[in-house]
C-alpha positions in Angstrom: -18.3 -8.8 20.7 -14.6 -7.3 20.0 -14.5 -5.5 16.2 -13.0 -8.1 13.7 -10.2 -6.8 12.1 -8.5 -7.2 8.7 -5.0 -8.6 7.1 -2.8 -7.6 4.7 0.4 -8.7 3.5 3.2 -5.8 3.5 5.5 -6.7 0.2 7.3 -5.3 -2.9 8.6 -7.6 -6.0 11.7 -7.7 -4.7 14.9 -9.6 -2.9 14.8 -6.9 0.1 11.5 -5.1 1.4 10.9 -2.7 4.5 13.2 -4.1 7.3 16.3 -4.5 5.1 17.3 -7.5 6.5 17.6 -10.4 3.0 20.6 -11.6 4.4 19.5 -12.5 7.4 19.7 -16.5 7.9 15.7 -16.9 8.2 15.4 -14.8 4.6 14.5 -16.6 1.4 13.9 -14.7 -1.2 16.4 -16.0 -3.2 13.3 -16.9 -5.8 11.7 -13.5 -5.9 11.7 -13.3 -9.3 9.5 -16.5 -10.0 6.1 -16.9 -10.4 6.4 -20.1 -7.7 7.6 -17.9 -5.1 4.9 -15.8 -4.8 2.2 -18.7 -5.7 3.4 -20.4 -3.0 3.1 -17.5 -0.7 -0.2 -16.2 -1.9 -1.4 -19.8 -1.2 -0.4 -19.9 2.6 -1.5 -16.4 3.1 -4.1 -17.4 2.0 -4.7 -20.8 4.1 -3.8 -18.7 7.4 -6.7 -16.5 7.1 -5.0 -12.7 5.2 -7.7 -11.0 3.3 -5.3 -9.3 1.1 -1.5 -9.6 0.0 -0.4 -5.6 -0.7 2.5 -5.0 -3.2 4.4 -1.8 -2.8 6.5 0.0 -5.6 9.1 1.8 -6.2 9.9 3.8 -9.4 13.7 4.3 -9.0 16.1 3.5 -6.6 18.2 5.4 -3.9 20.1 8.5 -5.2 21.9 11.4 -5.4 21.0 15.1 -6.5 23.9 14.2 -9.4 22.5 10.6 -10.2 24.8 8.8 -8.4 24.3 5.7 -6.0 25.9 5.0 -2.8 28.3 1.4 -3.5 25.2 0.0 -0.8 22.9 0.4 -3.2 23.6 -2.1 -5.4 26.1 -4.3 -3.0 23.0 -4.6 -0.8 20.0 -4.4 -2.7 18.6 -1.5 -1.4 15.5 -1.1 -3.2 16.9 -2.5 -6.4 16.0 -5.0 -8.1 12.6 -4.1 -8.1 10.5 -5.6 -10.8 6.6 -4.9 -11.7 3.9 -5.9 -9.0 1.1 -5.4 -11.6 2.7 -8.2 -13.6 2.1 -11.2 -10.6 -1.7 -10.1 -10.0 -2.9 -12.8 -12.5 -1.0 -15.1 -12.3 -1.7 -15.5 -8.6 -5.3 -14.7 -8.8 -5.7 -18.1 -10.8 -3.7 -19.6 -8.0 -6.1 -19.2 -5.1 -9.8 -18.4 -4.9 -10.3 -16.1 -1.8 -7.0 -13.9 -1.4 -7.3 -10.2 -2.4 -4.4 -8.1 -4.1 -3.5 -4.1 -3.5 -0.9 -3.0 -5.9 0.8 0.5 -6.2 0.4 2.7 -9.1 1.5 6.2 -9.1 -0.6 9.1 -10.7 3.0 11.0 -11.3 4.5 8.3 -13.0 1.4 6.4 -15.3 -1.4 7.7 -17.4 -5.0 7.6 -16.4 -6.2 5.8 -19.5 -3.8 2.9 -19.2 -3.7 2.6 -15.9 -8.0 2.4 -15.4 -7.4 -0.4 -18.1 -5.0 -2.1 -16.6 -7.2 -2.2 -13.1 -10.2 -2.8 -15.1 -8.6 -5.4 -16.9 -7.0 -7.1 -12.9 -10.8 -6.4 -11.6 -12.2 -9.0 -14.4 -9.6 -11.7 -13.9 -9.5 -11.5 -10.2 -13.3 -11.2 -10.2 -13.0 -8.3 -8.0 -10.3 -9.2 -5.7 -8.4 -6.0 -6.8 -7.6 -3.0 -4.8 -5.3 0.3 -6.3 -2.9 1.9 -4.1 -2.8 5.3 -4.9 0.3 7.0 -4.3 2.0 10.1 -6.0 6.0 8.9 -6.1 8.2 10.5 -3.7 11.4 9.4 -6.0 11.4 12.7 -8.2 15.1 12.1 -9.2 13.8 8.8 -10.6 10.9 10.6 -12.6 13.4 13.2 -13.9 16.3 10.7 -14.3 14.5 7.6 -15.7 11.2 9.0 -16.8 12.1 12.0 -18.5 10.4 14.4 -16.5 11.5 17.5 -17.1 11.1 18.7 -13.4 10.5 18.2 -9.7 7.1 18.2 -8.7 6.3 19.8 -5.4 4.6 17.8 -3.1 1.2 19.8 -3.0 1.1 20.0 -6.9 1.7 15.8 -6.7 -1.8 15.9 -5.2 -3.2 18.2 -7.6 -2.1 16.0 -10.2 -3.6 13.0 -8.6 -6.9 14.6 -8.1 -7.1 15.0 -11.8 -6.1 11.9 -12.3 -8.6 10.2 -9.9 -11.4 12.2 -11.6 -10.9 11.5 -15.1 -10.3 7.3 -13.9 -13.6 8.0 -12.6 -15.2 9.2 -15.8 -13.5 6.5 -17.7 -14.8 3.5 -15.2 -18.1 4.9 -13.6 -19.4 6.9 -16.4 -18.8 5.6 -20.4 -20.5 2.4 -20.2 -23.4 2.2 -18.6 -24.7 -1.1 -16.8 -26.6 -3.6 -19.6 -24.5 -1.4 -22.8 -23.0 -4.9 -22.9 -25.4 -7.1 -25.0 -23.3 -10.0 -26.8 -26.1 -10.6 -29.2 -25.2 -12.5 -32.0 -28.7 -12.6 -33.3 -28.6 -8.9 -34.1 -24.9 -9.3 -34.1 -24.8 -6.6 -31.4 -22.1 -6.6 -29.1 -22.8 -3.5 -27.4 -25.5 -0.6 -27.6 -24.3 1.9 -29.0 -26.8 4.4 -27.2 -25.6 3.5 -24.0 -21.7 3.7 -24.4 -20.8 7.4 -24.1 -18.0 9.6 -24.8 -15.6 10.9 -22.4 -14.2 14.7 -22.9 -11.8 15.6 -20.4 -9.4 18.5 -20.8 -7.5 19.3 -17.8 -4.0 21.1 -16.2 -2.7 17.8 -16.7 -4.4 15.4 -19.0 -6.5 15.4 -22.1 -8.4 12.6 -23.4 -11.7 12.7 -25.6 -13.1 9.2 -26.8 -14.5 5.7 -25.4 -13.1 3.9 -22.2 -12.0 0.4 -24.5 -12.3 -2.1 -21.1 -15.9 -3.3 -20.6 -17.0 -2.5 -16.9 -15.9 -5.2 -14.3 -17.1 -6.7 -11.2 -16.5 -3.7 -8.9 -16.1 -0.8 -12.1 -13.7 1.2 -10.1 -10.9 -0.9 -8.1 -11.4 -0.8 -4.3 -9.2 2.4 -3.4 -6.4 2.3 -0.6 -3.7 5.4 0.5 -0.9 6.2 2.2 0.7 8.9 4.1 -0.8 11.3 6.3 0.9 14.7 5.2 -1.9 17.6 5.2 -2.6 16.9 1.3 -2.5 13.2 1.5 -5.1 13.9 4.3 -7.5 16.0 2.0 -7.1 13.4 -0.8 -7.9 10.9 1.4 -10.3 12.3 3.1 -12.2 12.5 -0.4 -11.5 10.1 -2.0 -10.0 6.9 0.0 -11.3 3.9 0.7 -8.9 2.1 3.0 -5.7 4.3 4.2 -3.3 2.8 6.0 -0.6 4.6 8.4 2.7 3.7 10.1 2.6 5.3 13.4 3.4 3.5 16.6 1.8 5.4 19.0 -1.8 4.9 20.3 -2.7 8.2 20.8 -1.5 8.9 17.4 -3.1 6.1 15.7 -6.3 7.2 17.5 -6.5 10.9 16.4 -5.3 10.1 12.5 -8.7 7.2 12.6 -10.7 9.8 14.0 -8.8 12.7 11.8 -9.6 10.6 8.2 -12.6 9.7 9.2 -14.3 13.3 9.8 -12.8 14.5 6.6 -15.0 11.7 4.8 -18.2 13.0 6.7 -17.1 16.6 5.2 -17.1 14.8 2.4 -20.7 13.8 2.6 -19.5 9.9 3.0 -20.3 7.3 5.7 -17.4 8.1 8.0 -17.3 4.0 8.0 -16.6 3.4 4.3 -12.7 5.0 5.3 -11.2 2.1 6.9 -7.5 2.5 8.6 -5.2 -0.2 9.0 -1.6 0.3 10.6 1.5 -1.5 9.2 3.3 -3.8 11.7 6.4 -6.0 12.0 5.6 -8.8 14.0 7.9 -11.3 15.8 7.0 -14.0 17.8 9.1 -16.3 20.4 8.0 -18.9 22.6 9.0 -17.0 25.3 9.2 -12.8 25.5 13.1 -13.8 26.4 13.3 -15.4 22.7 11.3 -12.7 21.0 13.3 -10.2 22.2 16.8 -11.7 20.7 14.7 -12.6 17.9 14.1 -8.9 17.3 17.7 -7.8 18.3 18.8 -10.4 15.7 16.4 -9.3 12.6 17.5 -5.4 14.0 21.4 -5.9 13.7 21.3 -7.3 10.0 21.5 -4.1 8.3 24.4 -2.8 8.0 25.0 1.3 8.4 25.6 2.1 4.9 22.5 0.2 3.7 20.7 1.7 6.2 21.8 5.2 4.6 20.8 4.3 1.2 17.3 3.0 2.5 17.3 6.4 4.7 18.0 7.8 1.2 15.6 6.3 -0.8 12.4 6.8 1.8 13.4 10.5 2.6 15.8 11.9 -0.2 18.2 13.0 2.4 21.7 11.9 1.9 22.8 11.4 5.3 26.5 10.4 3.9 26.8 14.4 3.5 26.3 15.0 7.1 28.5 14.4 10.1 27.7 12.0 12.7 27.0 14.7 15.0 25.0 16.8 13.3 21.2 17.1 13.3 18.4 17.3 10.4 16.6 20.1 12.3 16.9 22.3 9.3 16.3 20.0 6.6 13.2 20.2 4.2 12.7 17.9 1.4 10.1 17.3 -1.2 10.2 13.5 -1.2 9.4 11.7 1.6 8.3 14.8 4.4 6.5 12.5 6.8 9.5 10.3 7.2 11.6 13.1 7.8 9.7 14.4 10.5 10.4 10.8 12.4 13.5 11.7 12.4 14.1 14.9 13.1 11.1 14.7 16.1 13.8 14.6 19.2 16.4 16.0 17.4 18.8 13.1 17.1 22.3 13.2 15.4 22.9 11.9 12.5 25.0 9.1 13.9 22.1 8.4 16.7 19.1 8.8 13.4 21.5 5.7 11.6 21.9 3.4 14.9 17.6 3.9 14.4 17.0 3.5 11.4 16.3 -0.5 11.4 14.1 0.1 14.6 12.6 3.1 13.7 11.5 2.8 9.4 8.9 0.3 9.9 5.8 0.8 11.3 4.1 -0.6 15.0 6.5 -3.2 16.1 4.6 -6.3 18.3 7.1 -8.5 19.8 6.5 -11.4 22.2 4.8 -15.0 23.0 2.0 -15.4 20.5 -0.6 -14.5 23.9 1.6 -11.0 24.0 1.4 -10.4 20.5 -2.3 -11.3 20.1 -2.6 -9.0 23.5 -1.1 -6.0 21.5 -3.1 -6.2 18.7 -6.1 -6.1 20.4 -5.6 -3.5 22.8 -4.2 -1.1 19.8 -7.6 -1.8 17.9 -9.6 -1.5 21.8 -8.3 2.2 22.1 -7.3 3.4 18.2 -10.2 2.7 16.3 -8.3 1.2 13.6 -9.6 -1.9 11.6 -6.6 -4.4 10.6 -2.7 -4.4 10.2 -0.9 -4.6 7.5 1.8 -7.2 8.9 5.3 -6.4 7.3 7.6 -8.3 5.5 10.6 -8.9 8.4 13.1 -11.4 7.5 12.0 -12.1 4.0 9.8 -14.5 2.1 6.7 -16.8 4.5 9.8 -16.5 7.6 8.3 -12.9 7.8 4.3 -14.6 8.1 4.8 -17.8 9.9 4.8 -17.7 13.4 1.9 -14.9 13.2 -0.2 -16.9 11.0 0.5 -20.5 13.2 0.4 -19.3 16.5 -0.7 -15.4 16.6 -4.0 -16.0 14.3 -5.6 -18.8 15.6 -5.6 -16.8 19.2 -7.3 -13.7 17.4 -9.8 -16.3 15.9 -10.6 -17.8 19.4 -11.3 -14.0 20.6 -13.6 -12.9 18.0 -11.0 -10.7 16.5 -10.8 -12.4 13.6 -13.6 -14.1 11.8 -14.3 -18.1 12.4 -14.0 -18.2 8.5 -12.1 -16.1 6.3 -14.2 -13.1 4.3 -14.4 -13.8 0.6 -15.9 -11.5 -2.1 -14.8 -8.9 -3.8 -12.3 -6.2 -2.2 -15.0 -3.9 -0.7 -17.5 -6.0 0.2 -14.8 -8.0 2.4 -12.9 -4.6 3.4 -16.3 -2.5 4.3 -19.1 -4.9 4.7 -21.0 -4.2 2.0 -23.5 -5.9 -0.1 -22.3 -4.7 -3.0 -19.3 -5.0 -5.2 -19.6 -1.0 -6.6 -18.4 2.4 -5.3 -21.2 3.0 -2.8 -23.3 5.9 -3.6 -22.5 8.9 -1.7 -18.6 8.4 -3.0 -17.1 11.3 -5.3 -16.4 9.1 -8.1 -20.3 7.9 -8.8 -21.0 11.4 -9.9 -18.5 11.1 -12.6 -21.5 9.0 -14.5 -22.9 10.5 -17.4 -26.3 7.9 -17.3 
């Protein structure tokens, strides 16, 4: 019996996601800001068998060290508009009954208080279909620009920060109220026991907080936790804390040693090496015949043009390639944004002009192109000989264009080879993402020892 995989849905609340490509003539995401738009999508994601639709975000936009914005920026809608994923989780959650929802919050940008209520708050009206991305914002000229901080955060500090702020969400969900302290007794007029709601004191390098967690515990307490990024730190973190990570490297034997890599920092961790799931994001187009898929791909390729590809460069990586010539190389560049993007593109040592020919073949993740056979064919043998367990298909052209032709002709083939189950998982997040019987943190996780009962 082949392993069953899982789905996600790669998106951000906006016009123009990971491929850059609204404009081409397939897109239609002309609606993005409505509720409909995503309702309808959530619904036939959720008819064609995802698990999970995943909402990126993005603090700021691409920039300058002085503030300023390339013209493509704005012309193009490179990463702006961008409006609030947390705000559509709701909404869509009464919409359909089965689908999940991962939304990004960062630990540089929010406060752990507000943000454990806010997922606390998603957990009860999803009825645990909610998942928290974890991230630590690689924008730090939009934290210093439009946030007020008052300076750049290097990249290991982020992920001191984060672990501080994963700790004390821990002490707020796992350990102030303890299961039953909710009573609802009208009799006695007792809402909640007293004796079994308890204080949290937490005074750290980065946050203070001493009083009572004000959200009731929900159906999973702590949101089921996902990551990204694979730099040395967002290993550790991982490795400690994550749930679900998911990575966007194309190569097998890379995909391979970062499964086996996460998964043996868990066991150091004293966790079931099995409760760290790894799912790879992939752009997925499908043809009738490998002849159409390919001009299919050389279509959705071509939309961007080169200066909206710089300010997407821009944004992901914080390197200005406009300041370069076209034949110069990024072999000496170091950045505290986005280091793992970087190194794509400095691995080969390309020129600048080569790096912006790439950049619409080279920013997303695996790319599976063919007849739905091929594509189902790929997917397979990457789970076969990586280990992984699901994809995280990417928004392409823009709106259901991007999820069509994988969900009507690519699914149906995993379903027929086991890959996929006959019927779609329901449940909460982590009982569908890890198997489990339960909806809670399972016990030899970090974050149960943050109880206090």
């Amino acid at each position: 019996m082949p392993q069953q995989i899982v789905l996600g849905a790669f998106e951000e609340f906006t016009p123009n996601f990971i491929s850059n490509a609204w404009s081409h003539p397939l897109s239609d995401t002309a609606g993005f800001a409505t509720l409909p738009y995503w309702q309808d999508m959530a619904r036939q994601l959720e008819a064609g068998g995802f698990d999970f639709l995943f909402l990126a975000e993005a603090i700021g936009y691409p920039m300058k060290d002085d503030g300023s914005v390339p013209d493509a920026v704005l012309r193009e809608a490179v990463q702006v508009p961008v409006h609030d994923p947390m705000t559509l989780v709701s909404g869509l959650a009464a919409t359909v009954e089965r689908l999940g929802f991962a939304v990004t919050a960062s630990t540089t940008a929010q406060h752990p208080n507000l943000n454990a209520r806010a997922f606390t708050s998603l957990d009860h009206l999803t009825d645990g279909r909610i998942a928290w991305n974890v991230v630590t914002s690689d924008n730090q000229q939009a934290l210093t620009r439009l946030l007020g901080h008052t300076s750049i955060t290097p990249h290991e500090q982020r992920y001191q920060r984060a672990t501080e702020f994963l700790e004390l969400s821990f002490k707020l969900w796992e350990g102030c109220w303890e299961d039953g302290a909710v009573l609802h007794d009208k009799a006695t007029r007792t809402f909640a026991d007293p004796a079994r709601v308890h204080r949290v004191t937490h005074h750290g390098e980065h946050f203070d907080l001493d009083g009572y967690f004000t959200a009731i515990p929900s159906p999973q307490r702590t949101p089921f936790l996902l990551q990204a990024g694979t730099s040395p730190a967002g290993r550790a973190f991982a490795g400690r804390f994550a749930e679900c990570v998911f990575i966007q490297d194309r190569d097998p034997a890379v995909q391979a040693a970062n499964v086996a890599d996460l998964r043996a920092r868990a066991a150091r961790h004293g966790r079931d090496p099995h409760d760290l799931k790894v799912v790879v994001s992939a752009s997925v187009v499908v043809g009738s015949t490998e002849e159409e898929a390919t001009r299919l791909r050389a279509d959705l390729d071509a939309t961007p043009s080169r200066e909206s590809a710089a300010a997407l460069f821009l944004g992901w990586s914080g390197v200005d390639l406009a300041g370069f010539g076209m034949d110069t190389t990024l072999a000496d560049v170091q950045t505290e944004v986005g280091k793992s993007m970087l190194a794509r593109f400095q691995d080969g040592n390309p020129t600048v002009g080569q790096i912006l020919d790439r950049i619409a073949t080279s920013i997303t993740g695996m790319r599976i192109t063919g007849t739905p056979e091929s594509c189902a064919d790929q997917i397979e043998r990457t789970v076969t000989t990586t280990g992984l367990d699901g994809f995280l298909v990417e928004y392409t052209y823009g709106g259901m264009a991007s999820y069509r032709g994988f969900i009507d002709h690519v699914v149906p083939i995993l379903r027929r080879r086991g890959l996929l189950p006959a019927e779609p998982r329901t449940g909460s997040m982590r009982r569908r993402m890890l198997g489990h019987d339960s909806d809670r943190l399972p016990e030899n996780h970090p974050g149960v020892a943050f109880r206090q009962w």
